[in-house]
N, C-alpha and C positions, 0 to 999 in steps of 0.2 A: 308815349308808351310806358317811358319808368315810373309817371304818375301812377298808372294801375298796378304795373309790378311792387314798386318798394310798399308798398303799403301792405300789401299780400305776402310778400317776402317775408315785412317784419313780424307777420303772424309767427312764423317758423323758430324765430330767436327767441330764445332763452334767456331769461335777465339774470340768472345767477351765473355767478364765472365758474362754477365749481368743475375745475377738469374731469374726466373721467378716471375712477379708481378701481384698485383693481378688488374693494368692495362694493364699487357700484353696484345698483339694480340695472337690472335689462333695460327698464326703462330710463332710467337714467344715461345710459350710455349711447341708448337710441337717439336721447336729445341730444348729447354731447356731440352725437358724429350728424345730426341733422341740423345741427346751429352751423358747426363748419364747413358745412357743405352750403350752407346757404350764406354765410360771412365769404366764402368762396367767390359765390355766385354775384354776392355785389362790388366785392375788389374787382371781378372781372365787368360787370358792367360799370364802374370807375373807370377804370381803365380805357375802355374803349369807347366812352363820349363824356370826356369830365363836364365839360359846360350842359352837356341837356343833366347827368346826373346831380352835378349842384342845383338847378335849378328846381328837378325832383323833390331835391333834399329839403329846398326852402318851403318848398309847398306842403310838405306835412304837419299833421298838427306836433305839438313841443314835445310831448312823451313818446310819440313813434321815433321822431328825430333822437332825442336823444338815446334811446336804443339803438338804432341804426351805429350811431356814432359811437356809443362805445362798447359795442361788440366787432366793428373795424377799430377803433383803437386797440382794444386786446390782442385781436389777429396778429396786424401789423406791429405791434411790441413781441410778440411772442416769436413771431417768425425774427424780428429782428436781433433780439435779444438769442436765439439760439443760432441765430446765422454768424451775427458778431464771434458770438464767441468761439466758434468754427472756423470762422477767420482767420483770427488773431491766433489762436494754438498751429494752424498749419501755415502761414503765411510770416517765415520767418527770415528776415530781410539781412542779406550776405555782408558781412563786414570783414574790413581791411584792417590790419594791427602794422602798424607802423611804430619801431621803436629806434629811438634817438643811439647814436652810438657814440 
């Protein structure tokens, strides 16, 4: 079944990363939030059968694949890269001052 989706999916993606601005055109932001919603859509079918999705993944030809792969690479850095650093400013780890007398 991911055979016929990813392939139709990666119709959807956008090969340039250019986020959405806030000069974008209409159209331009239609595809920004129509790539993520479909980058969305294959982290969640990752997710829920990695082995038939790898397998998917092997069977396309090299230019769908390599789209696929890095429009989830950008996702997955972007989400992490703002999740980190979210983190790290509110996850601030309690310490003990011990002085010698």
């Amino acid at each position: 079944m991911l055979g016929v989706f990813l392939p139709t999916i990666s119709l959807l993606l956008s090969p340039s990363p250019s986020p959405p601005s806030s000069t974008a055109t209409t159209a331009q932001a239609t595809a920004a939030a129509v790539t993520t919603q479909t980058v969305a859509q294959l982290l969640a079918f990752a997710s829920t059968s990695p082995s038939a999705f790898k397998e998917a993944i092997a069977k396309l030809d090299e230019g769908t694949r390599e789209l696929l792969e890095l429009s989830i690479r950008r996702a997955v850095g972007a989400s992490g890269a703002s999740g980190g650093a979210a983190g790290s400013a509110g996850a601030v780890k309690p310490q003990i001052s011990l002085k010698a007398f």
